[in-house]
KOLLUM-425088 format. One record per residue (C-alpha): residue in three letters; x, y, z. Coordinates in pm, 1 decimal, m for minus. Example, Ala and Ser with C-alpha at 12.3 -4.5 7.8 and 13.67 -1.06 7.14 Angstrom:
- type, c1, c2, c3
- Ala, 1230.0, m450.0, 780.0
- Ser, 1367.0, m106.0, 714.0
***
This chain:
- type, c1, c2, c3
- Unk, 11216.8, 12485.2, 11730.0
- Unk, 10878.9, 12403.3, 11559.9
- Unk, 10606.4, 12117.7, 11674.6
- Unk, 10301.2, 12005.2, 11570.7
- Unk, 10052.3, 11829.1, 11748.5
- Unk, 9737.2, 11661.0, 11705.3
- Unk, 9446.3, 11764.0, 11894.1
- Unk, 9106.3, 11614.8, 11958.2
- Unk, 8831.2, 11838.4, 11749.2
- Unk, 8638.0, 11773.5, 12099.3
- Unk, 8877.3, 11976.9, 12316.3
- Unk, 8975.2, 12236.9, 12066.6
- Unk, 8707.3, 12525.5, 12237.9
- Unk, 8880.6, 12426.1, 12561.5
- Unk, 9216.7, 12518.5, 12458.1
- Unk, 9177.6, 12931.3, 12518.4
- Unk, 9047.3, 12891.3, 12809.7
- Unk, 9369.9, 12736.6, 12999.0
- Unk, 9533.0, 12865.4, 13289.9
- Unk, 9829.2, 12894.7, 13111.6
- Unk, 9673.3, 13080.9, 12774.6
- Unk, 9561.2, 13374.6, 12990.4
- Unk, 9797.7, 13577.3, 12985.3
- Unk, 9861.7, 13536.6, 12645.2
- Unk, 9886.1, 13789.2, 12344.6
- Unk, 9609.4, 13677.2, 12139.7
- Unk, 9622.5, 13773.7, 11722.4
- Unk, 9333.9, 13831.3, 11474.3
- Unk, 9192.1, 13489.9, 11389.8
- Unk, 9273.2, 13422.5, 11030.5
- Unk, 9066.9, 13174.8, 10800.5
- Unk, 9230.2, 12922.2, 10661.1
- Unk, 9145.6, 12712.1, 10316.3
- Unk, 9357.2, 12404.6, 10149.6
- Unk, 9289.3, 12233.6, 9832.4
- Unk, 9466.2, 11916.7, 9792.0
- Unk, 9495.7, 11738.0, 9452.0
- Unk, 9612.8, 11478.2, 9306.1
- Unk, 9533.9, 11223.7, 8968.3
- Unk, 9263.6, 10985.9, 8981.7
- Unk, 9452.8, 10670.1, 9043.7
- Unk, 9611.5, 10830.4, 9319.3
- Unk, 9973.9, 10900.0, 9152.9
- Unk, 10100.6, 11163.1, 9431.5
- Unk, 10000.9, 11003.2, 9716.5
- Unk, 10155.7, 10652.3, 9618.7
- Unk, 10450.5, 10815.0, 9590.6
- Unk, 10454.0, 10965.4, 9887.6
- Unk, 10385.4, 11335.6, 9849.0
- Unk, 10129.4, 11607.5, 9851.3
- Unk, 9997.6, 11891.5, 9617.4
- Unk, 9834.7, 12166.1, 9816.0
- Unk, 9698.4, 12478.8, 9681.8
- Unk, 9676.8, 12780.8, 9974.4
- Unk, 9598.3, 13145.1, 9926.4
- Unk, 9725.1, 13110.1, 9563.4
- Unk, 10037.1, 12914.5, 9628.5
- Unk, 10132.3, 12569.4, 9514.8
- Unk, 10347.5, 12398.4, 9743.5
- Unk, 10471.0, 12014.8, 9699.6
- Unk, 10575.2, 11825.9, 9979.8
- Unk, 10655.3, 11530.2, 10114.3
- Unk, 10328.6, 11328.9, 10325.9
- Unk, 10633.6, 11049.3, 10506.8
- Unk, 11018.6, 11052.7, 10474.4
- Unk, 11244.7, 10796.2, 10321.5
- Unk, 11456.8, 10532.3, 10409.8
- Unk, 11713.3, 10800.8, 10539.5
- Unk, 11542.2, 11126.8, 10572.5
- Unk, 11617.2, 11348.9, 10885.5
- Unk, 11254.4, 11460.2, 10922.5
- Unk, 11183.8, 11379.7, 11273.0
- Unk, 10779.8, 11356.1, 11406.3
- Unk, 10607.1, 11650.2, 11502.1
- Unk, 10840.0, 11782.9, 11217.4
- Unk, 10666.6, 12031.7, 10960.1
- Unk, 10674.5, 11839.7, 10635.7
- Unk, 10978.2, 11939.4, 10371.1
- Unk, 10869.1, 12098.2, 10134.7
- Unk, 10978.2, 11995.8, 9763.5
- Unk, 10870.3, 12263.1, 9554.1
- Unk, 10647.2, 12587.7, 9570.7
- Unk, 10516.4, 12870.5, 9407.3
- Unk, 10195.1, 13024.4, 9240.1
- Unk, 10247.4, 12878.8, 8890.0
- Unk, 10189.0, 12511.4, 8899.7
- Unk, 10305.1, 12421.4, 8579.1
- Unk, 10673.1, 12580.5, 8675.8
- Unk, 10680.5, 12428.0, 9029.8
- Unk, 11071.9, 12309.7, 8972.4
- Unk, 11075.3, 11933.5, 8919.5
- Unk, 10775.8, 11836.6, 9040.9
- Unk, 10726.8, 11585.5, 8754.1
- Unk, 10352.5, 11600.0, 8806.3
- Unk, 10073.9, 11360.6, 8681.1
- Unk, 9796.0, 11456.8, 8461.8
- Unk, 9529.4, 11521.8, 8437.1
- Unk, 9485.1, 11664.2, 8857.3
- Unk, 9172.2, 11745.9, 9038.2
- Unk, 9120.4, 11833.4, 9379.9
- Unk, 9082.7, 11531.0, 9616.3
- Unk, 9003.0, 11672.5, 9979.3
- Unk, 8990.5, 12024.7, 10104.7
- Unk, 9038.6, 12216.2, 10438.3
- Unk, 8805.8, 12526.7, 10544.1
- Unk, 8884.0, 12642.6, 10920.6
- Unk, 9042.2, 12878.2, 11136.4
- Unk, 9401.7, 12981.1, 11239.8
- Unk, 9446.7, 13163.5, 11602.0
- Unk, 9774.7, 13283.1, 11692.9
- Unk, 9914.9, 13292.3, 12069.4
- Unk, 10217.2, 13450.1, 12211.4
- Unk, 10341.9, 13331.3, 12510.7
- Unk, 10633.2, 13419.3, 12749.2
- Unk, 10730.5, 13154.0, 12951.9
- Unk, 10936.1, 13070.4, 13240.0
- Unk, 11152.0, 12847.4, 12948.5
- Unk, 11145.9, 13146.1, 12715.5
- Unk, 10883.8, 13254.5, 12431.2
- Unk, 10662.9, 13037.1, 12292.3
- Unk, 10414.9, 13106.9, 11966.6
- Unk, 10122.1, 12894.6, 11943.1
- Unk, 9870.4, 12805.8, 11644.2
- Unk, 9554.0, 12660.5, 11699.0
- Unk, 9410.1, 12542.4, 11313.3
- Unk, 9069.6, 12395.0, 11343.2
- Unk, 8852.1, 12336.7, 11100.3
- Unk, 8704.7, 12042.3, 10896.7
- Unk, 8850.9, 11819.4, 10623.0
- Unk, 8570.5, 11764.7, 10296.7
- Unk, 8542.7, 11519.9, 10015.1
- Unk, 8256.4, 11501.1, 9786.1
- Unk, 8063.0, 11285.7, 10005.2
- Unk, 8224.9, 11320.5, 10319.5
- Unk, 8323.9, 11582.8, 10567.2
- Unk, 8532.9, 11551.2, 10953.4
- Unk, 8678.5, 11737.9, 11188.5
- Unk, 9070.1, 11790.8, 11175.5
- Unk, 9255.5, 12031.2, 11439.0
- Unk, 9641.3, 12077.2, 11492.0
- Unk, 9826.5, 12279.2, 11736.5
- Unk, 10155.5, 12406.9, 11600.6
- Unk, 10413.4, 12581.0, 11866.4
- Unk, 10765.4, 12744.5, 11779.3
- Unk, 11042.8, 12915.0, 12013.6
- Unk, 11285.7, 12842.2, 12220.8
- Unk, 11307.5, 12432.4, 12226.0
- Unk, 11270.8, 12409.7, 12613.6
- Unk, 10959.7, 12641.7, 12617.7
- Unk, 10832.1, 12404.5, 12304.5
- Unk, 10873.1, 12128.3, 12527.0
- Unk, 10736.3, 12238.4, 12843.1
- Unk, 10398.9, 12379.1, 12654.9
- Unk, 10395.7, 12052.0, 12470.0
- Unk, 10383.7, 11850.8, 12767.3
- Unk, 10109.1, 12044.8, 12967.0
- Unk, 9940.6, 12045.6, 12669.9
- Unk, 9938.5, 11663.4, 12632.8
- Unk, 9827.3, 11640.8, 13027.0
- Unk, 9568.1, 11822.1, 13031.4
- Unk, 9380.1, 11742.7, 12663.1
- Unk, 9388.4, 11499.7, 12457.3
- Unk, 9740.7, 11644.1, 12247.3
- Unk, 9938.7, 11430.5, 12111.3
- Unk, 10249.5, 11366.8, 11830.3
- Unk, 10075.8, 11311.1, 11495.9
- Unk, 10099.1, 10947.9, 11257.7
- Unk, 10017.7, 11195.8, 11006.7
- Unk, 10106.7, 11529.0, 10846.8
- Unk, 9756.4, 11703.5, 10785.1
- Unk, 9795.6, 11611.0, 10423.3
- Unk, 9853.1, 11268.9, 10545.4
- Unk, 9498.8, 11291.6, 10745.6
- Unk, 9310.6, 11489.9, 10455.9
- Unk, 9397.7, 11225.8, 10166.2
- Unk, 9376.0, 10929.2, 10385.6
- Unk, 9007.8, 11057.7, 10459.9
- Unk, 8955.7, 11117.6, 10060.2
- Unk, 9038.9, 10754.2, 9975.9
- Unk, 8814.2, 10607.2, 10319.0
- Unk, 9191.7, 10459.2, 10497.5
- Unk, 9405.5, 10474.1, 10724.4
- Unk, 9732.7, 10744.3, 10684.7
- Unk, 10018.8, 10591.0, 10546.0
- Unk, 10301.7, 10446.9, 10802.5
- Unk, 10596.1, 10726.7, 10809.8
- Unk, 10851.9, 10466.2, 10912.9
- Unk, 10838.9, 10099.5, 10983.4
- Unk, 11137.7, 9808.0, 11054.0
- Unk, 11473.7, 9871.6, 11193.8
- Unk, 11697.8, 10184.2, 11081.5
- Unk, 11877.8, 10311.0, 10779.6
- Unk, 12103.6, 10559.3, 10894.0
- Unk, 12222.6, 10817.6, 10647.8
- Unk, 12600.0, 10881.0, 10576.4
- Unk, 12748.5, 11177.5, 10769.2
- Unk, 12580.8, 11217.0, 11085.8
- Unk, 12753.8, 11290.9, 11381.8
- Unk, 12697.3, 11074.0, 11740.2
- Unk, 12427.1, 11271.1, 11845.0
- Unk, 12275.3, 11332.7, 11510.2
- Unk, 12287.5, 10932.5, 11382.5
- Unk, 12111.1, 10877.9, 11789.1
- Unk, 11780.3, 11205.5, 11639.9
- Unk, 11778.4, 10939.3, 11352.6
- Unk, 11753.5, 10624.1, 11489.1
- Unk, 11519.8, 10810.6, 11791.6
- Unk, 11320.0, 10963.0, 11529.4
- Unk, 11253.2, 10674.2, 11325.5
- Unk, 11162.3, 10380.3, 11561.9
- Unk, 10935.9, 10679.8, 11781.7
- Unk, 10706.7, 10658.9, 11398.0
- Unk, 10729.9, 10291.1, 11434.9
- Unk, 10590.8, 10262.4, 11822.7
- Unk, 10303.2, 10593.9, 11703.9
- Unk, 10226.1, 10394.6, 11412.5
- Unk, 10136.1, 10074.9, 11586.4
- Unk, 9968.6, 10208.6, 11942.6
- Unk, 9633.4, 10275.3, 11809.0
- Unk, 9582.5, 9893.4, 11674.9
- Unk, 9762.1, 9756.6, 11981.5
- Unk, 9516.0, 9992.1, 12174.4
- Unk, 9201.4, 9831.1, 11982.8
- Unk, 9304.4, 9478.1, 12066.5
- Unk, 9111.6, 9382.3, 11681.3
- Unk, 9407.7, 9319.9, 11459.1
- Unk, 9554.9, 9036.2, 11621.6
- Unk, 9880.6, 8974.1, 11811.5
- Unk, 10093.1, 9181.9, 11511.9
- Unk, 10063.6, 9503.9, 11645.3
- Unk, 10162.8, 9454.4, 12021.2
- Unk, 10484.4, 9233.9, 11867.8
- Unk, 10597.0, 9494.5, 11638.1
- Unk, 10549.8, 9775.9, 11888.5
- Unk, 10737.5, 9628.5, 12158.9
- Unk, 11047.9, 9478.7, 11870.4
- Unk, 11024.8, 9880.2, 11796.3
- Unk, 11022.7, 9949.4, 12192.9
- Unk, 11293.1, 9731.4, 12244.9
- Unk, 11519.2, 9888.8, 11971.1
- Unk, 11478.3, 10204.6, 12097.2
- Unk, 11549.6, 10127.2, 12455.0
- Unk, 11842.6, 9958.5, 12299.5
- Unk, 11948.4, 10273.3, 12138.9
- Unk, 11920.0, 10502.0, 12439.1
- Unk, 12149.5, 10226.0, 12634.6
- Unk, 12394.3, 10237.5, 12329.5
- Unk, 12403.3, 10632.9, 12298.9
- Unk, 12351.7, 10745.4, 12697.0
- Unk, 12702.9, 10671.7, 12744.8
- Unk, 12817.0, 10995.3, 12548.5
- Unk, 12459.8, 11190.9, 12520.4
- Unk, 12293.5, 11165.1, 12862.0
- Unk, 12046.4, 11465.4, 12998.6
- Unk, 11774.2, 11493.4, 13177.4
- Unk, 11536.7, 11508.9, 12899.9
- Unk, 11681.1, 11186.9, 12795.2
- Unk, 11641.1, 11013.1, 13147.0
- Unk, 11280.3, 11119.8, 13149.6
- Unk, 11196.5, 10987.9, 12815.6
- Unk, 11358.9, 10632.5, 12943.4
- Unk, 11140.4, 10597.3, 13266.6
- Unk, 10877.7, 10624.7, 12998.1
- Unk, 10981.6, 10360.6, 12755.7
- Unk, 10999.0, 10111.1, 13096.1
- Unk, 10636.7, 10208.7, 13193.8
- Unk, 10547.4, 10113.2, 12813.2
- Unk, 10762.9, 9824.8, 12853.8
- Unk, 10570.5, 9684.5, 13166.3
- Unk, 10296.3, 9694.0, 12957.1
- Unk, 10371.0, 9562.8, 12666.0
- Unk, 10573.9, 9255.9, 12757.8
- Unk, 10305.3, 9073.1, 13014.3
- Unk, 10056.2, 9123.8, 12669.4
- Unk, 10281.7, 9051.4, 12391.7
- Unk, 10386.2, 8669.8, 12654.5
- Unk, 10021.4, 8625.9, 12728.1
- Unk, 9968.5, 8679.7, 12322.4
- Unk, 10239.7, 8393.6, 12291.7
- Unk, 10106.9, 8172.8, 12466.8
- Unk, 9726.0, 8192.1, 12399.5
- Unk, 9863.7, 8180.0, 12031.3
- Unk, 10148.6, 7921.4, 12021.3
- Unk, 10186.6, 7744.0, 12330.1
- Unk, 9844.3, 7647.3, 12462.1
- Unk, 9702.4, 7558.4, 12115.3
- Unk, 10042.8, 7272.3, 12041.0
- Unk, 9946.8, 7107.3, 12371.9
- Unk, 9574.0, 7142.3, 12287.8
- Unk, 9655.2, 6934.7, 11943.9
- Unk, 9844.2, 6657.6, 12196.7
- Unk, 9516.6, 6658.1, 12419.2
- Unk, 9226.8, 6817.7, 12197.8
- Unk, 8935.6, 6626.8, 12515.4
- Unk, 9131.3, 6745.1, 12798.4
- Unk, 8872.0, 6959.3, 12997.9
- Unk, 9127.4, 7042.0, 13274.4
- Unk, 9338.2, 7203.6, 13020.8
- Unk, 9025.6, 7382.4, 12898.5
- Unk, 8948.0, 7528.3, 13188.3
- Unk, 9279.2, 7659.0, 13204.0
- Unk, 9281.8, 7816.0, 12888.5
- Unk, 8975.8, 7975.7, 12960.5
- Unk, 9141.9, 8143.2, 13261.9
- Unk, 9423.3, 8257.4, 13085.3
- Unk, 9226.1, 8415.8, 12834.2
- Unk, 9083.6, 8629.7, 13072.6
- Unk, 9416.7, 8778.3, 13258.9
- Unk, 9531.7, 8818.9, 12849.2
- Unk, 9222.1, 9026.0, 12829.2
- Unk, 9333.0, 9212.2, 13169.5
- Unk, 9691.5, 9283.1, 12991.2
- Unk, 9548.4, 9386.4, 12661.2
- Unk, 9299.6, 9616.7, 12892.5
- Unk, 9586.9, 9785.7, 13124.4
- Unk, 9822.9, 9863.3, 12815.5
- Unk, 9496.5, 10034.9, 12580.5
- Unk, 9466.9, 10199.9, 12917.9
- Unk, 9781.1, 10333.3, 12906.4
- Unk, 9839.4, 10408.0, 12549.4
- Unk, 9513.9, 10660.8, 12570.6
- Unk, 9655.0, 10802.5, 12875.4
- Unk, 9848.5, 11143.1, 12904.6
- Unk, 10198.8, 10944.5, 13022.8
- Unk, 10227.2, 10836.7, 12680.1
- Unk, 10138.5, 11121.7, 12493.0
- Unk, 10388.6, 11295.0, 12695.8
- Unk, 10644.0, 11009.8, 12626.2
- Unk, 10547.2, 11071.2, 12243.3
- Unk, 10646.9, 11466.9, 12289.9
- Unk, 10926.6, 11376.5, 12482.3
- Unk, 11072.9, 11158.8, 12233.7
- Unk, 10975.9, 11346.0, 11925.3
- Unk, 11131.7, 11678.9, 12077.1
- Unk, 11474.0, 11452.4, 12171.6
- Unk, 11453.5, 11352.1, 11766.4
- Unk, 11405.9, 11733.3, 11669.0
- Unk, 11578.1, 11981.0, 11908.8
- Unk, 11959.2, 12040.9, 11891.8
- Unk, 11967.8, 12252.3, 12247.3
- Unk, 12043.8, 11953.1, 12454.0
- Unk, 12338.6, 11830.7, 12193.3
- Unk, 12616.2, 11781.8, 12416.5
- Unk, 12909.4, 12054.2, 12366.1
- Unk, 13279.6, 11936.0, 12274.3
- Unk, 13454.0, 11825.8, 12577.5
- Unk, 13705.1, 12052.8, 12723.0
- Unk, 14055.7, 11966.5, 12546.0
- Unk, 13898.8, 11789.1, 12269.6
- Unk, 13945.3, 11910.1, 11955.4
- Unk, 13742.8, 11674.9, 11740.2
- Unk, 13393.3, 11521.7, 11834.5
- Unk, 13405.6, 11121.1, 11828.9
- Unk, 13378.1, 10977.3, 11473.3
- Unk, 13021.0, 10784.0, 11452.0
- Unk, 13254.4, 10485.9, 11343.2
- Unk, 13482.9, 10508.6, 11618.4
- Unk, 13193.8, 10562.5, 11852.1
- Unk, 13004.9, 10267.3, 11675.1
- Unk, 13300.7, 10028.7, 11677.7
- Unk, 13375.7, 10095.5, 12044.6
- Unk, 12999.8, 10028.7, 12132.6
- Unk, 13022.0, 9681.0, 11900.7
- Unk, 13360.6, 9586.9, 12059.5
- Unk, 13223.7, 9608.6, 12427.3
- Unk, 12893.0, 9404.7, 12348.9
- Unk, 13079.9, 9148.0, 12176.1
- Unk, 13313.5, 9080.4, 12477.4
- Unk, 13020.4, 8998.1, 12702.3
- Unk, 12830.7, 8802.4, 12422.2
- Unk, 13157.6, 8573.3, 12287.8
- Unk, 13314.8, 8504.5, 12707.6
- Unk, 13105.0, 8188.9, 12627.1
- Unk, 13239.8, 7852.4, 12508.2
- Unk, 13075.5, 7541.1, 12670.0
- Unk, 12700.0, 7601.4, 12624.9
- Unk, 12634.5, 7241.0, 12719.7
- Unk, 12731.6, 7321.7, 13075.7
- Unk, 12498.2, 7617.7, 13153.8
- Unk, 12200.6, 7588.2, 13302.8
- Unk, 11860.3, 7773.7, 13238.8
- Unk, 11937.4, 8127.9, 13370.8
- Unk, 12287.1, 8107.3, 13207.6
- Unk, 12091.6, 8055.6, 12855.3
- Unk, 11824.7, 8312.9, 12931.4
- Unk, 12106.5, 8569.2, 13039.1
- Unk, 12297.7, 8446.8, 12716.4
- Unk, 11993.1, 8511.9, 12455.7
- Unk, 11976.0, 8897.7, 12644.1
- Unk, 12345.3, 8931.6, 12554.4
- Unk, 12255.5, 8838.2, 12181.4
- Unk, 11959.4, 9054.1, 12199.3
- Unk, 12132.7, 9346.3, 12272.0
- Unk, 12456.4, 9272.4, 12033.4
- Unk, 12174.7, 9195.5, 11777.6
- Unk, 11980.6, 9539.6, 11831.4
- Unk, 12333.5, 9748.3, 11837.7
- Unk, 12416.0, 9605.2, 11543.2
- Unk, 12109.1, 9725.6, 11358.1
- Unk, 12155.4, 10060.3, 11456.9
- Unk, 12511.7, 10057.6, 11286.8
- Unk, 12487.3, 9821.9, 11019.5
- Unk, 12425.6, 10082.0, 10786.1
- Unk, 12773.8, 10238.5, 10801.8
- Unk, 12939.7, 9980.0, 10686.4
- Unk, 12955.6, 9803.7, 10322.1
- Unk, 12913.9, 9514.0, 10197.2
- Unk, 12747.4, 9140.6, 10308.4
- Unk, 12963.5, 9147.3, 10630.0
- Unk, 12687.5, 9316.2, 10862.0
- Unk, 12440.1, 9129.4, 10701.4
- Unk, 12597.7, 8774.6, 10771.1
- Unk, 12675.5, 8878.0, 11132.4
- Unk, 12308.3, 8957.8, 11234.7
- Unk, 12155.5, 8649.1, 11046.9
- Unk, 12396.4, 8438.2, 11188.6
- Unk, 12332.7, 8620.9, 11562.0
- Unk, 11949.9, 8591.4, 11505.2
- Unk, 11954.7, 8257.8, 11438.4
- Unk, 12094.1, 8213.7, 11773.2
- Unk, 11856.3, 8444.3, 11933.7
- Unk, 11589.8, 8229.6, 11760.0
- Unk, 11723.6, 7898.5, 11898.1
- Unk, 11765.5, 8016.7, 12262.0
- Unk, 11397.9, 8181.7, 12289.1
- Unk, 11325.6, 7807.9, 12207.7
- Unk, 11479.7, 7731.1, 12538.3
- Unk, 11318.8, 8021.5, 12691.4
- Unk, 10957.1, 7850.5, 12652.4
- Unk, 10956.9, 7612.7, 12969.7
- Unk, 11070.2, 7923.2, 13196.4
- Unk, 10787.6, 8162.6, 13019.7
- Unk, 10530.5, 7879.8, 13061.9
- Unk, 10656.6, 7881.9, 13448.6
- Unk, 10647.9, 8280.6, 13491.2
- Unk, 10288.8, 8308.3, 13335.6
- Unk, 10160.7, 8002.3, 13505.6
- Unk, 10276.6, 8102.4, 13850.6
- Unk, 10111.8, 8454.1, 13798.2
- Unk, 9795.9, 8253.2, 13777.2
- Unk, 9855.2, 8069.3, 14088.9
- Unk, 9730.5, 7756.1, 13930.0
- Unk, 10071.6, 7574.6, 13948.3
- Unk, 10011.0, 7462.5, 14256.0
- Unk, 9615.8, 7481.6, 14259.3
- Unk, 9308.8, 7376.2, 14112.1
- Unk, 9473.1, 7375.4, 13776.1
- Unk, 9777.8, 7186.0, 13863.6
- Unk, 9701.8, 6870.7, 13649.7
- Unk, 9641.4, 7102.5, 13325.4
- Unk, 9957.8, 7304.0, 13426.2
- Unk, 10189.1, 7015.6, 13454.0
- Unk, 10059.1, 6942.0, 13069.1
- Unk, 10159.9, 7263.0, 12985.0
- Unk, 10521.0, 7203.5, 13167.7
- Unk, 10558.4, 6894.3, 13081.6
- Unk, 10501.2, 6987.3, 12676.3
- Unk, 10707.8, 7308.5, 12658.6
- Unk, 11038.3, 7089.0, 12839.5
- Unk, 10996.9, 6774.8, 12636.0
- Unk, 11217.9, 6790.3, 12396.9
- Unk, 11367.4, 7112.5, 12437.9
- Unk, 11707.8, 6972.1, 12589.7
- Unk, 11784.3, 6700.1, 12368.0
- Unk, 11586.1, 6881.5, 12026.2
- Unk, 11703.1, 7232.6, 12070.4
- Unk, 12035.7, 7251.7, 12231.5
- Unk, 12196.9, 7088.8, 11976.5
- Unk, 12062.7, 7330.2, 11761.7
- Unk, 12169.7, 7603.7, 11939.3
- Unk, 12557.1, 7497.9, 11971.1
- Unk, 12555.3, 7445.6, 11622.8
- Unk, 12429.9, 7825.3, 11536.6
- Unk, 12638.3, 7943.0, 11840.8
- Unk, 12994.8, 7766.0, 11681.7
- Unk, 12908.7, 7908.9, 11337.6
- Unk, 12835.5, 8284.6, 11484.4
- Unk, 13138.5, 8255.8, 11641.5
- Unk, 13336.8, 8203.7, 11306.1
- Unk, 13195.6, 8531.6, 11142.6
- Unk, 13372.2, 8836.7, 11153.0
- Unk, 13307.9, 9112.0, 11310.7
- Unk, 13260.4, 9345.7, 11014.9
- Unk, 13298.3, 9647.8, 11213.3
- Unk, 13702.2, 9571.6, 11271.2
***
């Protein structure tokens, strides 16, 4: 198994002098030089692929996968095309006229390593990237062998520098830097999932893809300066892919796979007190500010919950520069790319489970305990709030396996679904305003009178406006088909 990492330029001279380096076979550091190029307007790179020149080779490859590429992170880019005549690289349908854009002049050192997991090789490439008015650092670590000694290296790796999966191939990094941005996203939204996959090979895809989605969006979530977005669409992505382990542990459990879950709930507990805090700061105090714009008691309040969002925003940027989540980046990203810990064929069994059968078995089951409902007038407030978590997770396992099955069926079902998810988070405001106000302590405290605002405005209404609502979205989800059957 290969994987490359990103290291920080600032602990690359501390990498050969690890404990665990030491007895390591060290090879003849070997210098290193790429040219990329591409047109002036960019042609290459807004399609999604790189044109490097090394040691007299062209070589065209891809800088982020499509819609149902296999190319997990960590991955070595495919590569397209190759060879030392550019104008006979096999249909690489190039643009013209090409210049070089950015280059890379560094270093290669080689490691061999025998491990308690099995042999290891690691490749330390620093060096810096260079424009024609620009220059920074750029360092990768790239390890191959047996996938549990990949693993294990990766992770120590991760704990004790600053190692982690990469947002970027290096050609990703290098052009971004020539135009002055940010690397292109690799994968963003819910799945595709290619035709033919097997169980555990559609579970590397969906893994693979919503792991780019939660790497892509850590480092703005981290900065707190983008706004609310990138905390919501990290923790939709988080929540997918929790969903997805749930949906696929039943046939592909390990202990890899356990691991990697206890670290998707420490993200979790992160992520959800900042994304409700962001909700409410954002939605919910400023509607009742509108309703009582001289209130100074609700002020005050605001004030103070502005300050335990900035405590939340604070303890997740904590945590997504910590080594737990680089190691839950690894751990993910190796579950995407290795095959060792592919379950084998049960004893007896002569054919694997069909991804359809699997799929339709999965759908049947979550439908059971979403659809037991009739009378939604009758339930109370933990009944609906248990109810909107049963569409939630019908909702996310029907992503997943939307994609295997033709036609406007799936689409219908998870409109129709989502609208009822919708409806009932509407009903889910009162008992959000209660959780985040009682973590205050000010329901019952110096900011009761601004809390019982807050109360009273998220409740009025919501019985008589939204329930109505949500029967009516409820009856006509329960008319669609199930396009799975």
């Amino acid at each position: 198994m290969e994987l490359e990492l990103r290291l920080d330029p600032d602990d690359a001279s501390r990498l050969p002098r690890l404990k665990m380096l030491a007895s390591a076979t060290r090879g003849r550091a070997q210098q290193q030089r790429i040219v990329w190029h591409d047109s002036a307007d960019a042609a290459l790179t807004t399609r999604g692929l790189a044109l490097a020149r090394e040691r007299g080779v062209w070589r065209l490859e891809k800088l982020v996968p499509g819609a149902t590429d296999t190319w997990s992170p960590g991955a070595l880019p495919p590569v397209l095309a190759q060879g030392p005549d550019l104008a006979k690289l096999e249909g690489a349908d190039l643009p013209e006229p090409l210049a070089p854009a950015v280059a890379f002049a560094g270093r290669r050192h080689g490691y061999a390593l025998d491990t308690p997991h099995g042999a290891v090789s690691l490749d330390l490439t620093r060096g810096m990237l260079r424009t024609i008015t620009t220059e920074q650092p750029a360092c990768r670590v790239h390890l191959s062998g047996e996938p549990q000694a990949v693993l294990h290296l990766a992770l120590v790796l991760a704990g004790e520098m600053r190692a982690e999966v990469p947002p970027a191939t290096l050609a990703g990094e290098a052009l971004a830097a020539a135009r002055a941005t940010v690397p292109a996203p690799r994968r963003l939204g819910a799945t595709t999932m290619p035709e033919g996959l097997g169980v555990a090979d559609a579970f590397a895809f969906v893994l693979a893809h919503l792991t780019d989605v939660v790497l892509h969006y850590a480092p703005a979530a981290a900065e707190d300066v983008s706004g609310p977005e990138p905390v919501h669409q990290m923790r939709v992505a988080l929540r997918r892919l929790r969903s997805a382990v749930t949906v696929f542990r039943r046939m592909l459990d390990c202990p890899e796979l356990q691991a990697a879950n206890a670290g998707l709930k420490a993200l979790s507990a992160r992520l959800g007190p900042t994304r409700d805090w962001d909700v409410f700061l954002g939605e919910t105090a400023p509607a009742v500010s509108a309703v009582f714009p001289t209130e100074p008691k609700l002020a005050k309040l605001i004030a103070t919950a502005e300050r335990r969002r900035r405590e939340c925003h604070a303890a997740l940027r904590d945590f997504l520069r910590s080594a737990e989540f680089r190691q839950l980046g690894i751990a993910l990203a190796w579950l995407a790319g290795a095959q060792s810990w592919h379950p084998a064929l049960p004893e007896g069994a002569d054919q694997p489970v069909s991804l359809q059968d699997f799929a339709a078995g999965v759908l049947d089951r979550r439908l059971r305990k979403l659809a037991g409902t009739d009378d939604l007038g009758g339930l109370d407030t933990a009944a609906l709030h248990a109810l909107r978590l049963k569409a939630k997770r019908m909702r996310y396992a029907a992503e997943i396996f939307a994609p295997l099955y033709p036609g406007k069926a799936p689409r219908r079902f998870i409109r129709r679904l989502t609208g009822v998810q919708d409806a009932l988070g509407q009903l889910n405001d009162r008992a959000t305003a209660e959780k985040l106000l009682a973590e205050l302590g000010v329901v019952g405290g110096r900011h009761a009178y601004a809390a019982g605002l807050v109360l009273g405005f998220a409740a009025a209404g919501t019985t008589a406006e939204v329930l109505p609502r949500v029967m009516r979205r409820w009856e006509k989800f329960q008319r669609t088909a199930a396009f799975w059957e």
